[in-house]
N, C-alpha and C positions, 0 to 999 in steps of 0.2 A: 777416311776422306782426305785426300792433296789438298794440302793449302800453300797458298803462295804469298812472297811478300809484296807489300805493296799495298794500295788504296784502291777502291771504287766506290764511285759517288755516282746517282741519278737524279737530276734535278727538270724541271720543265721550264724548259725558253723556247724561243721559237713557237712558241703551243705544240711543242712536242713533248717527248722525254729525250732528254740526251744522256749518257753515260759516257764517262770517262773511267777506263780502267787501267791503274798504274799498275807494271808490275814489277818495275825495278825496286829493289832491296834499299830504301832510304829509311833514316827515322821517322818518325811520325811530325816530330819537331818540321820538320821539311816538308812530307806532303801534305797535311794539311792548306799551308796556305799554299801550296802551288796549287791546290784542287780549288778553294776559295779565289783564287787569280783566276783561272781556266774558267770555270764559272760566271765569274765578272766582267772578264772577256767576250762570252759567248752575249750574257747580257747590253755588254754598249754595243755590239753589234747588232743586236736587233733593236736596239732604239735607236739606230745609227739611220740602218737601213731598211727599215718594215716601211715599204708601201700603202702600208696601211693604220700607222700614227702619224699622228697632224703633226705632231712637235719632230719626227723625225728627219732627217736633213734629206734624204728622197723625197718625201712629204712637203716640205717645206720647198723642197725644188719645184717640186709638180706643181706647185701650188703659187710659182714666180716669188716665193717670198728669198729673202735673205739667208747666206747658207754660213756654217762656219769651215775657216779656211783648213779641214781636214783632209792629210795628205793620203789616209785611205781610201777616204771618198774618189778623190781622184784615181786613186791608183784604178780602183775597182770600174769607175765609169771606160778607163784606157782600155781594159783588159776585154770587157766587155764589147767595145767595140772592135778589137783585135780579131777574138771569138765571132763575134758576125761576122766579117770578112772569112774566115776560114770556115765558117761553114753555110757557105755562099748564100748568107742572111737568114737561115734558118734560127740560130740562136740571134734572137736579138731583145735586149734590154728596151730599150725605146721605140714604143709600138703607139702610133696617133696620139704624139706629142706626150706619153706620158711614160714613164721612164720605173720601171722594175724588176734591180737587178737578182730579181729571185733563182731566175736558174743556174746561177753562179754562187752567189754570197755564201749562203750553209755549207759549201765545198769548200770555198774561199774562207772560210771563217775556221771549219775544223784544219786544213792544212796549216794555214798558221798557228794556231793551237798547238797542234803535230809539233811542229817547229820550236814552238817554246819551249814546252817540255824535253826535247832535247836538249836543246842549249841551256836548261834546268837542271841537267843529269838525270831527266827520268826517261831514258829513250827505250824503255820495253812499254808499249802502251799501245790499246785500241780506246778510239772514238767514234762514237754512233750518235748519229742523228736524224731520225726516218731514216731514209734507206741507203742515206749518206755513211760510209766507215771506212775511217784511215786504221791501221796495222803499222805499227812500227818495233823491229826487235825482237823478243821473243817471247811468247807468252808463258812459259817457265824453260829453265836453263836449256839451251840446245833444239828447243821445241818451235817450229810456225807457229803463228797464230791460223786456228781452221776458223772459216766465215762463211756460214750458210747462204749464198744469194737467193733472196727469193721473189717470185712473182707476187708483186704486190693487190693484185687482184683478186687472187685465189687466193692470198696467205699460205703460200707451199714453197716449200725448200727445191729450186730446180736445179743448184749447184754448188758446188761445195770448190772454194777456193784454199792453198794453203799458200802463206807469203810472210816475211820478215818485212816487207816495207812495200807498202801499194797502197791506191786510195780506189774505192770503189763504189761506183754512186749509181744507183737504179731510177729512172724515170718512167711515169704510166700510172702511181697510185695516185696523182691527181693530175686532172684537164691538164693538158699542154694546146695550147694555142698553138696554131701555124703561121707564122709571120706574113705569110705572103696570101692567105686568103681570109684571114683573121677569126677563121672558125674553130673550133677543139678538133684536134686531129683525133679520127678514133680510125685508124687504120691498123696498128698495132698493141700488142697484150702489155707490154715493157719492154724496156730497153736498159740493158746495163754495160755500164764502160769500168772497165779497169784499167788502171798506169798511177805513174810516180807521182801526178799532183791532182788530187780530190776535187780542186774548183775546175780545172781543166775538164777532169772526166763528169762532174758534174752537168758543165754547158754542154758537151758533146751527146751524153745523154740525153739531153731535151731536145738538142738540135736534131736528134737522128730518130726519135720520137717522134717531132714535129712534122720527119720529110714526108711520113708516109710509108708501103713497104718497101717498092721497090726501089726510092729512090736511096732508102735507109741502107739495104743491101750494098746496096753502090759503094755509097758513100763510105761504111763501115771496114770493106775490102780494101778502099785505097787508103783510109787510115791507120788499118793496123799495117799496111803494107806499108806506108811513111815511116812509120815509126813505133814507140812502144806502147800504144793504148790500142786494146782488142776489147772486142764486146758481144754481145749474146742480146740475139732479138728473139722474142719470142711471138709469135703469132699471133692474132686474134680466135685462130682454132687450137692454141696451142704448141704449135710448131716449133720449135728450138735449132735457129740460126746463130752459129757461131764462129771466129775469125780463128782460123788455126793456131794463134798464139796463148790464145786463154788454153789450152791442153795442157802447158808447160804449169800453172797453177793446178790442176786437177787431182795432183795427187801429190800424198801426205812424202812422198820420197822426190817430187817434182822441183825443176831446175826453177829458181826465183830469182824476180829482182833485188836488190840492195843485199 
């Protein structure tokens, strides 16, 4: 059996599991507490930002109480409104006055994660959170990281990505509200967005979830035609819609970002 250097750890936050799997070649003396940071990390953000503790400063927001003057807080509430405007209100955090920046934050939480860790020295590393997962480097010398996307419905593998640096976030394993008529969208199976930053393809994935099919289709053509995040709708019969860029990930010998 291949074994590789490096650390992984899976702990529950979020009321998830999350894993974190290092695989850069460091002592132990070192990743330990990088994994214990990474971890405590993921931790103050969900007491940061869970819509659903009192004491937490969304919480506390929604609720008109007094907030502490945290420059993530802000940053996140910018970003989030940014993200509405580009997808012409479909993503949106603040729906009848009450403000939940859930379709963002877990992307936004592991990209910066992502981010430490390399400026740690440990930049061969995947992180998984539901169906949220950043790749970065390689998962043994010379090697992609392979990452099964799958329909969260079914629990079935409907693609298989290979990539040294992408973040990849599936939306559809739970309700997505539609902003604009404030009912749960069930027009389509899932929707997955892949590109360079995780909280990015995160909100897009909800956003494009939210539109419905056709307006999903639309939308998804001119985004991956803008720029570098492509995505894969899959139907409510099953159907599998995809943006000609995700091809360039499909295979083990395929041309990748970073």
């Amino acid at each position: 059996m291949t074994t590789f250097p490096g650390s992984a750890r899976v702990e529950m936050v979020m009321g998830m599991p999350v894993s974190v799997d290092i695989r850069t070649a460091l002592p132990a003396r070192e990743l330990v507490p990088l994994m214990d940071d990474a971890f405590a990390w993921l931790r103050w953000v969900d007491d940061t930002f869970s819509p659903v503790k009192e004491d937490s400063q969304i919480g506390r927001l929604n609720r008109g109480q007094t907030i502490k003057q945290i420059p993530e807080l802000i940053e996140v509430l910018h970003r989030c409104d940014e993200l509405s405007e580009a997808t012409d209100g479909y993503f949106e955090a603040r729906i009848n006055g009450v403000i939940d920046p859930s379709g963002y934050i877990k992307g936004w939480a592991l990209e910066r994660l992502s981010r430490a860790l390399v400026n740690a020295g440990a930049g061969d590393h995947r992180i998984s959170a539901g169906e949220d997962i950043r790749v970065r480097g390689s998962a043994a010398p010379g090697k992609r990281w392979r990452v099964g996307i799958r329909d969260p419905r079914k629990n079935v593998v409907r693609k298989v990505v290979f990539a040294h640096d992408l973040g990849i976030a599936t939306s559809g394993g739970a309700p997505v509200v539609n902003p604009r008529t404030g009912q749960v969208e069930e027009g389509l199976g899932s929707v997955t967005v892949i590109g360079p930053d995780l909280g990015v393809a995160d909100a897009y994935a909800t956003a494009i979830f939210a539109m419905g099919s056709i307006v999903a289709r639309r939308f998804a053509a001119d985004l991956a035609e803008a720029g570098p995040y492509q995505t894969m709708i899959i139907t409510r019969d099953g159907q599998e819609i995809s943006t000609p860029g995700l091809a360039d990930y499909s295979g083990a010998e395929a041309r990748l970002a970073g």
